[in-house]
N, C-alpha and C positions, 0 to 999 in steps of 0.2 A: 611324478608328483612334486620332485624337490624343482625343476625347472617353471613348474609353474608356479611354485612362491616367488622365486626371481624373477621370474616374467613380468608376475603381480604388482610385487616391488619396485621393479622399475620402471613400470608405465605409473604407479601411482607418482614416484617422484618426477618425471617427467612432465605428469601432468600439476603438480605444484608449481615445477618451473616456468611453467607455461603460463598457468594462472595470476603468477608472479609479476611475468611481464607485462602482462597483456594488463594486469593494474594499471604499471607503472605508466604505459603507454596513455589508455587513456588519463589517467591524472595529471600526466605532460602535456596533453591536449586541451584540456578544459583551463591547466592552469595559463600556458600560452592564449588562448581566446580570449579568457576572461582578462588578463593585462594588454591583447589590442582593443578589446572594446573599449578600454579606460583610457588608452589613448585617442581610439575615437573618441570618447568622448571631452577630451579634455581638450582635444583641437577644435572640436562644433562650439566650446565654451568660449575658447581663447579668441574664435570668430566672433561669434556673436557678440562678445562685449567688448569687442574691435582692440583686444589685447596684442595683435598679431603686430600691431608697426612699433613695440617695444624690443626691443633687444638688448640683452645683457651679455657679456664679455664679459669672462676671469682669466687674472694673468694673478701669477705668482713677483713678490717685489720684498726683497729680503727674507726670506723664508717666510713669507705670512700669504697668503690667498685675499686678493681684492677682486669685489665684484665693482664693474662701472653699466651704470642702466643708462642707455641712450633711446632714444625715438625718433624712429625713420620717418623723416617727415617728406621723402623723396628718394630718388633713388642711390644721390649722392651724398644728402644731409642727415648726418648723424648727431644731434645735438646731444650734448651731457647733458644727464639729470644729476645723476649723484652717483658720487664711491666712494665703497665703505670698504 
């Protein structure tokens, strides 16, 4: 009788363990999906309102963070818009 409380016992924890992961697993699944979808979508966006031939560059210049937005108007011409 005393082996089968411990038996008991440690298939219930076991299966906790189990249940544990297998959360955790899917919740790491749905959360990765759900952030490539957003990337899908934010590249079908960045298409369609023809945002793709902008490009931004950050360089560091005295210890501060400067962004410069340029647009590719070609495969060799990068013309400045602006940096802040």
């Amino acid at each position: 009788m005393m082996m089968f409380k411990h038996i008991h016992v440690f298939v219930l924890a076991m299966s906790y363990v189990c249940v544990s992961y297998a959360n955790e697993q899917v919740y790491n699944g749905l959360l990765k999906r759900e952030i490539k979808e957003k990337i899908i979508r934010a590249n079908e966006v960045i298409k369609e309102k023809k945002l793709d031939k902008y490009r931004t560059i950050s360089i560091m210049v005295n210890d501060r963070l400067v962004y410069c937005h340029y647009e590719q108007l070609s495969e060799n011409s990068l013309p400045l818009i602006i940096c802040y």
